[in-house]
N, C-alpha and C positions, 0 to 999 in steps of 0.2 A: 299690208303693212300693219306690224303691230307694234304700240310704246309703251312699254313696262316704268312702271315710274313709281316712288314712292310717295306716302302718304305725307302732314305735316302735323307737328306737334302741334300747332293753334288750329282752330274751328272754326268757324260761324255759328251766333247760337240762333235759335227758331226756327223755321221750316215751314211752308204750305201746303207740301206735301203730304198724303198720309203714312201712318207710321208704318212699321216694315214687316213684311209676310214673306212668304216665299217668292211671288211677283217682284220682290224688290229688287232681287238680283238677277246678274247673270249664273249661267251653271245653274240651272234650277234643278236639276236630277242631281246636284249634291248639295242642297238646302239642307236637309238633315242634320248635317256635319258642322255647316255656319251656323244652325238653332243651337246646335250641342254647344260650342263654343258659345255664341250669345247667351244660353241659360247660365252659363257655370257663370259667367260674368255678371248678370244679373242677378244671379245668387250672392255671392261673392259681395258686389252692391250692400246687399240690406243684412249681413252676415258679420260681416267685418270690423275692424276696432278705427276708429278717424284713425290712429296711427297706419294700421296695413292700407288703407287706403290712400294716406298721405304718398304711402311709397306705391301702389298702384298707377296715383295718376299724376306723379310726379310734382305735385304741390303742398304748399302749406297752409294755405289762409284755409283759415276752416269756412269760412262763406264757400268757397267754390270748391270744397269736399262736398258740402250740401246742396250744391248747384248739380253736379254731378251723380248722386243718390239717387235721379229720378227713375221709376222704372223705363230701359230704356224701349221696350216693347209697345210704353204710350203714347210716345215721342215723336212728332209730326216731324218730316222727315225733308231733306232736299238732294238737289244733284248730286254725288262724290265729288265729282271738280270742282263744285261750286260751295262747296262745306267745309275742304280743307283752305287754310289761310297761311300757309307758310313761307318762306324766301321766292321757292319756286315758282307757286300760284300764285302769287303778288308779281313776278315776270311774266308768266306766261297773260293772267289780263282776262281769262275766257271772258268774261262778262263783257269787255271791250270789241271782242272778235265780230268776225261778221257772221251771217247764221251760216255759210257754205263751211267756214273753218271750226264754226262749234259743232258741226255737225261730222267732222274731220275728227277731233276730240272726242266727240260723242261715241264715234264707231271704232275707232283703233287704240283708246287708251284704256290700257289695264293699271289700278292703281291696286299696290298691293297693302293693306288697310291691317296695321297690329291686330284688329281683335274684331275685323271682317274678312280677312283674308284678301284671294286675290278678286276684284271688284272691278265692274265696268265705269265709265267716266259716267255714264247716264243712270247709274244706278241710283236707288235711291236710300240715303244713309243720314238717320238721327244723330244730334250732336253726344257726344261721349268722347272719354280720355281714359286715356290707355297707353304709359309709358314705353316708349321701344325698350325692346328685351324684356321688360317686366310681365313674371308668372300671374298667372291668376290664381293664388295659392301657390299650389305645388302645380300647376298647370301651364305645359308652356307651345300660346298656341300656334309660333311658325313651327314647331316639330309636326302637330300636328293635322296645318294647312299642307305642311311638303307631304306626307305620309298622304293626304287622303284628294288630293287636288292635281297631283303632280302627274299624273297620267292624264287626266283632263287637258291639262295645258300643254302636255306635248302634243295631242291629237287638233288642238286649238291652235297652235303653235304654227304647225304643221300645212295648215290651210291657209293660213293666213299671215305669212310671213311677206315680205323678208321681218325681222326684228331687230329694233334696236331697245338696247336697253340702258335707260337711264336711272334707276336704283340706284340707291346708295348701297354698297357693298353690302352690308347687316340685311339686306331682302333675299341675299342668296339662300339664307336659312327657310326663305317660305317657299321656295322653290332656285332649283339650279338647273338653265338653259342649257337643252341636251342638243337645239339643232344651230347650225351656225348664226352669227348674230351678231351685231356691229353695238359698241359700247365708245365711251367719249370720254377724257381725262382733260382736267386742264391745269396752264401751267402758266406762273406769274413768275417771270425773273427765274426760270427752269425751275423752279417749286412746285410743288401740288400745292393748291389750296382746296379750300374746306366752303365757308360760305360763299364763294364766288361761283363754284362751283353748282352749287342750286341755282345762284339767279342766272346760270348762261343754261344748266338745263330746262328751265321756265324759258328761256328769252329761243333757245332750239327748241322746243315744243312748238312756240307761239310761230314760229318760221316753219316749221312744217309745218303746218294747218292753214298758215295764209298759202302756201302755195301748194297745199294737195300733195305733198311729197309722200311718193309709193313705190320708188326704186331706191337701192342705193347712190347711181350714178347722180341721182336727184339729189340727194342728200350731198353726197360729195361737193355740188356745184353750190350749193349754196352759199350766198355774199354775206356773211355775218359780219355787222355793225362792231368792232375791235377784237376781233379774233383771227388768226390766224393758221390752217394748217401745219403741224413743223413735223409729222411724222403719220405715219399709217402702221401699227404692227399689226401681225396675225401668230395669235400664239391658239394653236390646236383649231378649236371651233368658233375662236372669239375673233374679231376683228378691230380694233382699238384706235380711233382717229385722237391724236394728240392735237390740242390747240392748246395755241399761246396765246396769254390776254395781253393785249398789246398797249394798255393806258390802265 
């Protein structure tokens, strides 16, 4: 079983970890590619006007443009699951988990990372910000995780499936699932929504790893806490379970 999940606009800051090398990640026979990216971005860093940088990391307080400047190559480092702090990973809880389900998390989640690419959960990742869609310059680097990764992860893919994929639509740009693979939509009053949406993919995360889920059929049976099954499509290679939030 493999969960593709995306990354969060908020962080944790500090780390115990040391700062990052090639050991850091997975994929290490294409570390070359994530340092290329990491340089232009740490160039970029100490190159830049506070304005282009404003629009880099998506803020304005000049404190935390200056917070962000550090080089990030110094930067004591911690888990990926444990560094982003967003809707989802405030559901999902891993800090809460038991070690059989962190260790569930640890081994089957890919988190796909703006300006680290595609990243294991147990990897290890300095604090840094990095706007979704936003170039580094003229740089833009889910063109160039899909270009240079995207064969890795089908061979990855491939071994270690089945896949579900929780992303938010804008990860298809770091990469686009070639082998069959089960995705999740949900719906409030027959609506899609938006943030509810992350806290049920955190709150299914956190339900796969308490219980080891490594089939579909598993997944399928699953009792989620006000959700509802209302449909299952399959269109080509994707497979799409529809739930409804029922409160």
């Amino acid at each position: 079983m493999t969960i593709l999940f995306a990354p969060s606009e908020g962080k944790k800051s500090g780390g115990t970890l040391p700062p990052i090398d090639k050991d850091a990640f997975c994929f290490p026979n294409l570390y070359s590619y994530r340092e290329e990216v990491i340089k232009k971005y740490n160039n970029f860093l100490h190159n830049a006007s506070n304005e282009e940088l404003k629009k880099l990391f998506g803020v304005k307080d000049e404190k935390l443009i200056e917070h962000y400047k550090t080089d990030i190559f110094a930067l004591n480092s911690m888990k990926a699951v444990e560094r982003y702090d967003g809707v989802a990973y405030s559901y999902l809880g891993y800090e809460n988990l038991s070690e059989k389900a962190k260790q569930y998390i640890d081994n089957n989640l890919i988190i796909f990372s703006n300006l680290f690419g595609p990243i294991c959960a147990k990897d290890r990742v300095p604090e840094y910000k990095l706007k979704q869609a936003e170039k580094i310059g003229e740089f833009a680097p889910e063109k160039f995780y899909k270009e240079h990764f995207s064969s890795e992860l089908d061979l990855y893919l491939e071994k270690n499936g089945p896949i579900v994929d929780l992303r938010a639509g804008f990860y298809d740009k770091f990469y686009k699932i070639k082998a069959p693979y089960i995705t999740m939509k949900f719906l409030k009053n027959g609506k899609t929504v938006s943030h509810w949406a992350k806290a049920y993919r955190g709150i299914i995360l956190k339900e796969m790893a308490k219980y080891s889920i490594m089939d579909e059929h598993s997944l399928l049976a699953m009792d989620i806490e006000n959700l509802s099954i209302v449909e299952i499509k399959e269109i080509k290679n994707k497979k799409e379970i529809v739930y409804e939030i029922l409160s």
